[in-house]
N, C-alpha and C positions, 0 to 999 in steps of 0.2 A: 685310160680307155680312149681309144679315137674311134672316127669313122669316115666316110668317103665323102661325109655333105657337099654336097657344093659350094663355092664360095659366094660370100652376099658381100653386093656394093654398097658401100654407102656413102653420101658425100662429103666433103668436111664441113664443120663450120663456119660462117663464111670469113672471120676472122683468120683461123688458118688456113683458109683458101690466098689471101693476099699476102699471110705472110710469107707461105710458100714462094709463093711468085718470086718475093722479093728477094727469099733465098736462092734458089734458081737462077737467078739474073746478079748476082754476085753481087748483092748489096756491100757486103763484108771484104776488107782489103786484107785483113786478117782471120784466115781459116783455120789454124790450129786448133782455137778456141773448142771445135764442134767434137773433137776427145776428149776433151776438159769435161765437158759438159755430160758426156754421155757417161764419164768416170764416177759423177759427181752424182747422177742420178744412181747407179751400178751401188753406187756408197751406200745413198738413203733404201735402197732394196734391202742391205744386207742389214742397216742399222732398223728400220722395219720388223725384221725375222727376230734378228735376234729380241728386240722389244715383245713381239707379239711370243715369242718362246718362253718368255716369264712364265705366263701365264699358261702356254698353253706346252708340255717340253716337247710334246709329240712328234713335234712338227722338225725338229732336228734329231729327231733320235738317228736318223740313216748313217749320223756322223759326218757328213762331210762339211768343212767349215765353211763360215763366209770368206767368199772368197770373188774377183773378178782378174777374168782372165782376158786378153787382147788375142786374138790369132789373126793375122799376117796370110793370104795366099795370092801368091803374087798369079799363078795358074790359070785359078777362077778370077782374077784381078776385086777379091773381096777383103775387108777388114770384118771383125766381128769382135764385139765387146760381151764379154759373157760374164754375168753374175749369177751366183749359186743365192741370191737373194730371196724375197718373201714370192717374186713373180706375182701375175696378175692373171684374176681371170677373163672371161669372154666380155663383160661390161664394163671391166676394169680398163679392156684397151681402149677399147672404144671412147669411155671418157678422157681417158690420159693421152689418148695417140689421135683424136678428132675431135677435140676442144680444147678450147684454153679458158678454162673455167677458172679467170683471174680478172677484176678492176683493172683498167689501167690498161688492157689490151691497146684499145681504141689512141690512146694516147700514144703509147709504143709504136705503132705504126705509122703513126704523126709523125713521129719523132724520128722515124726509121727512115722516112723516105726525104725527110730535110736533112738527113745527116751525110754527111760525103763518106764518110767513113765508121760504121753504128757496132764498131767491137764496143764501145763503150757502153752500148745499150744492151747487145745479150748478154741472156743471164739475170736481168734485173726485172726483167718480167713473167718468167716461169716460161720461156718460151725454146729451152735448153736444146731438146729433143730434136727441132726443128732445125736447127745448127747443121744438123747431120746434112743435110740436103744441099747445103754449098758443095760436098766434094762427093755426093752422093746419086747416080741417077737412079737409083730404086733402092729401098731400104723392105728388109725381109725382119719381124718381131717374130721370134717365138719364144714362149710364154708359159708356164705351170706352177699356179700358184703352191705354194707351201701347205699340203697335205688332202692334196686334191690330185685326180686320176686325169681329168684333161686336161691338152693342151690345145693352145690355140695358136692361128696364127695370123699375124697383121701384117700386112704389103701394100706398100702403094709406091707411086712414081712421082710423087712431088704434084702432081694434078689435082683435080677438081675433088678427089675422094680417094677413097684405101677400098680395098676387100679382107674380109677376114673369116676364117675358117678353121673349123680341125685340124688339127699337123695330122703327119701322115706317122706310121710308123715308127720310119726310118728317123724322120723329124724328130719323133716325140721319146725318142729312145736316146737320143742326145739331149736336152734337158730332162733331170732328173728333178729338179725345183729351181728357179727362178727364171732368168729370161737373157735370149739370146740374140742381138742386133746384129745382123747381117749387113752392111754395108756394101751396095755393088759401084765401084767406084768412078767416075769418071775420071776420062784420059789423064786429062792434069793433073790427079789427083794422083796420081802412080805413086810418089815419094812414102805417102804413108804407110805403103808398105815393107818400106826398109827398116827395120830392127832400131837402129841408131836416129831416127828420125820419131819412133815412138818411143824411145827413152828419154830422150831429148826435151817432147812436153809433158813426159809422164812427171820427171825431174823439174820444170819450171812450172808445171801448175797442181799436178797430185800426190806430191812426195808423199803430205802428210796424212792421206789418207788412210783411215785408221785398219784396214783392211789388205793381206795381200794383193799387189796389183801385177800379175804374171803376165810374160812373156810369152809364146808359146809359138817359136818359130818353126820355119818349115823344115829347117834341119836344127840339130841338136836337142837339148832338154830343158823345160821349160822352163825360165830363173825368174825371180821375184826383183822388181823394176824399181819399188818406192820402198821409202824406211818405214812406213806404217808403223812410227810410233806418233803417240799423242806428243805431241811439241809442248801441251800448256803442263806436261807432267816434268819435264826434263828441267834441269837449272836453270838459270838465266844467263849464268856464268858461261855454259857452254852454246850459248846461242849469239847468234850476230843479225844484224838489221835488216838481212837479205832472206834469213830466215822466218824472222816474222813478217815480212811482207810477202814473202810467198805463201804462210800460213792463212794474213790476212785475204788473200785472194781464193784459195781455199774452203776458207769455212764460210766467207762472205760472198762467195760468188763474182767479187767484184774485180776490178780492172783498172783502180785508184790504186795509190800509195794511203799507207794509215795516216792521218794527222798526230792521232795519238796513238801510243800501245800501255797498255797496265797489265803486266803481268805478275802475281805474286801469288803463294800460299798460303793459305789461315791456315792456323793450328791449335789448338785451344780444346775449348766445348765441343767445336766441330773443326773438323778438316777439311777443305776444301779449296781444289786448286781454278785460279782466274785468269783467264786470256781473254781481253778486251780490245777491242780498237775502234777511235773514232774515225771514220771515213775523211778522206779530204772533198769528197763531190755527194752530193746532194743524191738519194736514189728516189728514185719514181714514186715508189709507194707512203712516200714520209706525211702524207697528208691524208690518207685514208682514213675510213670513219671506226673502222675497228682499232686504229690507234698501236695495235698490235705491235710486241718487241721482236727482236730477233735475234737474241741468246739462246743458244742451246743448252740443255739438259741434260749432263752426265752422271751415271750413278758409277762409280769405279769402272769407265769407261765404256760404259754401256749407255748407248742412248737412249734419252728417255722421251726427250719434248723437243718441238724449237717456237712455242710457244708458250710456256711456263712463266711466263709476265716478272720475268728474273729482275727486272729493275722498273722504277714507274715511267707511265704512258712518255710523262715527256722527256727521258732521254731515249725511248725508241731509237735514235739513228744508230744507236750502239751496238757495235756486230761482235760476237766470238763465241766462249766457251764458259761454264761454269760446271763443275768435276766433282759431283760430291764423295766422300767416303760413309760416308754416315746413313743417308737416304737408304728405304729400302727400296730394292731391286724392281718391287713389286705393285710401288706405287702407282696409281692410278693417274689419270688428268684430272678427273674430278676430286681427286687428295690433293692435287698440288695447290688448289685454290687457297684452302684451307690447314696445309699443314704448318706447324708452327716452326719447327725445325728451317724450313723454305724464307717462312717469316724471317726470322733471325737471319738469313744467308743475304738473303734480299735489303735488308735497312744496312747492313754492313757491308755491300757491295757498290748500295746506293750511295752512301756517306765517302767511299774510296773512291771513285769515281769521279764526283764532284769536288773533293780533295784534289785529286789527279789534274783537273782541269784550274782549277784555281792556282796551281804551282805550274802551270803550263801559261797560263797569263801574270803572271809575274816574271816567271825567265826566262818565256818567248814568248814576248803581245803577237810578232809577227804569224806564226803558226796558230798561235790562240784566234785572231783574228779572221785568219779560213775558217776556223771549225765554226765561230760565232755567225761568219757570213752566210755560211751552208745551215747550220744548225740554232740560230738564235731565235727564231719565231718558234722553235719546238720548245728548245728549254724554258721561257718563258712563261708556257702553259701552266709550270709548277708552282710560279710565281700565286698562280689564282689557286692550285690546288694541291700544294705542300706546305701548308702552315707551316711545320716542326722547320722545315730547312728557309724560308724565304728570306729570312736575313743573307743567309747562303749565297741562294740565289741570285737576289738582289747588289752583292756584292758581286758576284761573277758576269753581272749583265755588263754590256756595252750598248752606247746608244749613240745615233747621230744626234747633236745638238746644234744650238745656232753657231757653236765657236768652231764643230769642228766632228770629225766622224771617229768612231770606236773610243766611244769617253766615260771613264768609269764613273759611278755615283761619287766615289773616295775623292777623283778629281773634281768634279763640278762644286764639291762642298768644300773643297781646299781653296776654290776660284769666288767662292761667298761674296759680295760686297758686303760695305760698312749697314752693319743692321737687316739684313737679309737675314728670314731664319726660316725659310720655306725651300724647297727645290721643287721649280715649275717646271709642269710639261704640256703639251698640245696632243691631241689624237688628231689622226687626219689620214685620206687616201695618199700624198703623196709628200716628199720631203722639200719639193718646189713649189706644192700649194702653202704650202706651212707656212715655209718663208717668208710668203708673201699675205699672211692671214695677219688683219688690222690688230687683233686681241697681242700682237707681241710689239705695238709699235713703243708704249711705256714701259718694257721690258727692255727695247732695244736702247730707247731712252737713255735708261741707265744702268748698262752695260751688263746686263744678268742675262747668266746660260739658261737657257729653255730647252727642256728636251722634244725631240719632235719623234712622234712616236704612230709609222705608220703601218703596222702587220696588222692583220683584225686580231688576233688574241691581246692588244695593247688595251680597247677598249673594254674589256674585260677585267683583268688583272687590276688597273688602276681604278676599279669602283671598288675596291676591298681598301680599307686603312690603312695607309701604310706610310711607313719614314725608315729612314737610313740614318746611324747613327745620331737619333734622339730628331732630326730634320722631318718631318712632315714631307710628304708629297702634293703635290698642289697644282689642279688644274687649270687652266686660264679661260677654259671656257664655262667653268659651272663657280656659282658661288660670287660673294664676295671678295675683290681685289685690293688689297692698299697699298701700294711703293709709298706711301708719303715721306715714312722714314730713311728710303734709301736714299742717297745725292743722285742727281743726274751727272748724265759724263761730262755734259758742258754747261755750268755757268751760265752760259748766255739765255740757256732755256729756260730760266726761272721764270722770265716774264711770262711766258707763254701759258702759264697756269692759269692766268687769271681768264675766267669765263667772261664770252662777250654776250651772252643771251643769259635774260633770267631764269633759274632751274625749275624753280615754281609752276612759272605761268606758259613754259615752254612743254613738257611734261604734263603739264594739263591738258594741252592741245592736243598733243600727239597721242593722251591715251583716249581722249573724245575723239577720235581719227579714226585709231586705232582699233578703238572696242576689245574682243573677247578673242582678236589673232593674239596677243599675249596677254601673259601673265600679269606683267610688269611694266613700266617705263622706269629708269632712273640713271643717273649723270655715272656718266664713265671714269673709273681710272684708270682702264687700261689703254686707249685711246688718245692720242695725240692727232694726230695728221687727218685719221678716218670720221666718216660722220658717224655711223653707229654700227655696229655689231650686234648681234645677238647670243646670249649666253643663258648656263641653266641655271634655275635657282640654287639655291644651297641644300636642299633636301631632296631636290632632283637627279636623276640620272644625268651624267655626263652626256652631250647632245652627239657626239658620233657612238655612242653603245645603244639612245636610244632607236638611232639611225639603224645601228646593225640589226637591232630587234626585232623595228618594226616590219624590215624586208625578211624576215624569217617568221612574220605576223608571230611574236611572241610575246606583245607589246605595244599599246600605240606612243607616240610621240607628247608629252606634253606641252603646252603653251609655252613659248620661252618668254628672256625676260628681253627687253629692248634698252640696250648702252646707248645714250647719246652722246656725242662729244660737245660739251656746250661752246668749245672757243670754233668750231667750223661754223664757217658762214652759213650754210645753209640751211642751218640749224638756229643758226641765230635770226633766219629771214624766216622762220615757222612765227614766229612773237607779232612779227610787224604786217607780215603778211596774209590778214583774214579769210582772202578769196581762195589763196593756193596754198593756205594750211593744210586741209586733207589730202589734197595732191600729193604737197612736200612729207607729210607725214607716211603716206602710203612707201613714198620713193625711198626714204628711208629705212622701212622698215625690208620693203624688196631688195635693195641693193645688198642689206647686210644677210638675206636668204641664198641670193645669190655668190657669195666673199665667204657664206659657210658650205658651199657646195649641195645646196638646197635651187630649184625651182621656183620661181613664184607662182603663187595660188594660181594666177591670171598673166600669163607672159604678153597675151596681146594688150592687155590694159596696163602693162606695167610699161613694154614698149611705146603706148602710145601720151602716158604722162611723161614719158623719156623725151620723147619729140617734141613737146611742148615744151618742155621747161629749156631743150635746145633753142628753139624758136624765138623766147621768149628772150635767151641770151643772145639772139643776132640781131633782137628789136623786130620781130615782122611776126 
């Protein structure tokens, strides 16, 4: 049913207002892409219908399938992408065609207008649709959802806002369900309408879509453009490496090469076929708070989810397919939570997966290496919340330490010194503070790898228990330290053990100085060179988790403890020095605030015992 309404303006949001622009002004070197995109949304219409057809068959009874068709008029100088899909109705355009109701917009457009060239960017933020407008000066939507009488229609010229309205008759007597893009093309843009020019990307970006993708020239009869078969059903035997990276660009959206691909069948209890790939480049959304995966959901080639949380939160970067035979048809989102069949599909995709990458860093580090670079602060996360696999994990991790970058536990504990029976690590904001942080100077001493370990999920992960191969884990900034039994590198440094200040009556001072800013005072082993540091008790939190806490107020900080180094002078002039003991103690306790990426309480009083105890060193 239509009628003659008038059409209502409205504006865009003001996010797709800029985007536009941008698209307009030829941000993009590479336009093809905006058929890809508009193939790939045409895809999720029909995978939509048929989903909601479960439940509902009504809605296809007319018989005509899914299907998306391309028409070509070179006359009207228009293209038009047309799906027999779920369609949309009048609020539906309007959300879908005048917002972009997605995180990460804001970022996107950052990103969009620093990039010299941003094909690398569409696609990764839901902003597909928009595409159209590089080779488009006015885009015409008509639209009728699946088992509904109107249609609608959406128009706009890339400007400040759309109109949308009733179709008209004639309109609405050409979509019969789902929705129709009109394309009116600019000058440049003329190529797209040559037959062989939309084979061309139909063949390098949407072979594998799982739907006919028709031709529908101005002369002849209409032929079917792409193999719409499923790839992850076919052998393996009969596919090649250009295959599955055309696949992975496909169902991922993306514009990368795979790092990795796993493809295989279970057959057993249950059936079910798997096409995985791990990305080579990092996408936008990997650090969102819904954590959210991005596996699809096939029940005998009918889609079901691409939210079905098919593997856990932290291998999220993993994009493809999972194909059940078994699953029914008819399952729900809210069954998938809870089904156990899903269960079982999921810990054995999980387990293959992790497998896959583990044999991927054995007989390529080089390629393991990217994925760990892009993807290592995510797998991690498991570390703190998959018990069952963390030995796994912890085996598959790389880490920069002080000897050197991407070092496995297996190696660090191969590299052991004589009587070492811990593996140390550091937390910290960067891999250059670390470095240079005082708590690794008796480490460096004698010659022991320290891991430096700067992502914020590190300070998490390593407050749980843990050891590698019977080895303990061990921080250097919490707890008790003792190298005594390891050698030093050089001999000559024996001497230097012997403290020049008494510990006793030095440590007395300093905590009468001191009072109730710590916990603790007591003599250093990890300290050589430095005056003191600050470190957590042993029953304490590690001091950057409770850093990260306390700036998420989920936690305050506790008292630390205060390391002295008894052989630094300056420490040894706390003993001798009555007047400018609590001076020197104060400075001590500041500096090592400061060398842990801390404030002092009082920076003008801290600066101005700074000046003095300078002063004092030039005699005046």
């Amino acid at each position: 049913m239509t009628t003659t309404a008038a059409a209502e303006s409205q504006p865009f949001q003001a996010e797709v207002a800029e985007l536009l622009h941008l698209m307009v002004h030829s941000v993009y070197s590479e336009t093809d892409i905006f058929l890809r995109e508009l193939i790939s949304n045409a895809s999720d219409a029909c995978d939509k219908l048929r989903y909601e057809a479960i439940a509902n068959p009504a809605l296809i009874t007319d018989g005509t399938p899914p299907e998306i068709r391309i028409v070509p008029n070179k006359a009207a100088n228009t293209l038009a992408v047309v799906d027999t899909g779920i369609g949309m109705e009048r609020q539906e355009l309007i959300d879908n065609l005048g917002t972009i109701a997605r995180s990460g917009t804001r970022s996107f457009l950052s990103k969009l207008t620093e990039a010299k060239d941003g094909a690398n960017l569409i696609g990764q933020f839901g902003v597909g649709f928009y595409a159209a407008f590089m080779v488009a000066e006015k885009i015409v939507v008509t639209s009728r959802r699946a088992g509904s009488d109107e249609v609608w229609v959406w128009t706009s010229e890339g400007g400040s806002g759309f109109e949308i309205a009733p179709a008209s008759e004639e309109a609405a007597s050409r979509v019969a369900r789902g929705t129709e893009i009109v394309l009116h093309l600019k000058k440049d843009a003329a190529k797209y309408l040559e037959a062989y020019e939309i084979e061309r990307i139909v063949r390098e970006y949407s072979d594998n879509i799982q739907f006919p993708i028709r031709l529908v020239p101005e002369e002849g009869e209409p032929r079917q453009i792409n193999s719409a078969s499923a790839l992850w059903q076919r052998s393996k035997s009969e596919l090649k490496s250009e295959d599955y990276a055309q696949a992975y660009k496909q169902i991922a959206g993306a514009f990368d090469e795979p790092a990795m691909t796993l493809h295989y069948r279970a057959e057993g209890r249950q059936s079910y076929a798997v096409l995985l790939f791990a990305p080579s480049q990092k996408p936008f959304d990997l650090f969102q708070v819904e954590r959210k995966g991005k596996v699809k959901l096939y029940v005998r080639r009918v889609f079901i989810a691409d939210d079905a949380e098919l593997l856990p939160a932290y291998l999220r970067f993993i994009r493809g397919v999972i194909d059940s035979e078994d699953l029914p048809l008819n399952i729900s989102r809210e069954m998938l939570q809870n089904n156990p069949q899903l269960a079982q599909i999921r810990k054995a995709v999980t387990g293959r997966v992790i497998g896959e990458l583990e044999t991927l860093g054995e007989k390529e580090p080089e390629t393991f290496a990217k994925i760990w670079d892009a993807f290592g602060p995510v797998i991690k996360e498991g570390l703190w919340e998959d018990f069952e696999r963390r030995d796994k994990l912890l085996a598959l991790a790389r880490f920069t330490t002080t000897s050197g970058e991407n070092r496995s536990l297996k190696q660090v504990v191969d590299d052991f010194k004589p009587n070492q029976t811990e593996i140390y690590y550091l937390v910290g904001d960067s891999v250059e503070r670390l470095k240079s942080n005082p708590k690794l100077e008796s480490a460096r001493a004698r010659g022991i790898e320290v891991l430096l370990l700067t992502d914020p999920v590190d300070a998490f992960w390593t407050s749980a228990p843990l050891d590698f191969g019977g080895k303990p884990l061990k921080s250097l900034s919490q707890g008790d330290v003792d190298f005594g039994l390891i050698p030093l590198a050089d001999d000559k440094d024996d001497k230097k053990d012997e403290p020049t200040a008494d510990a006793a009556t030095t440590i007395a001072v300093i905590k009468d100085a001191l009072g109730d800013r710590v916990s603790d005072v007591r003599a250093s082993q990890r300290l050589t060179a430095s005056a003191s540091c600050l470190v957590a008790g042993g029953d304490a939190r590690d001091r950057a988790l409770e850093r990260l806490l306390a700036q998420q107020n989920r936690g305050a900080i506790t008292k630390p403890v205060l390391e002295i180094n008894l052989r630094h002078p300056l420490v040894a002039a706390l003993a001798t020095d009555q007047a400018q003991a609590k001076d020197l103690s104060l400075l001590l306790f500041e500096q090592a605030q400061i060398l842990d990426g801390e404030m002092p309480d009082d920076p003008a009083a801290f600066a101005g015992r700074m000046n003095q105890l300078v002063l004092r060193g030039l005699g005046k």
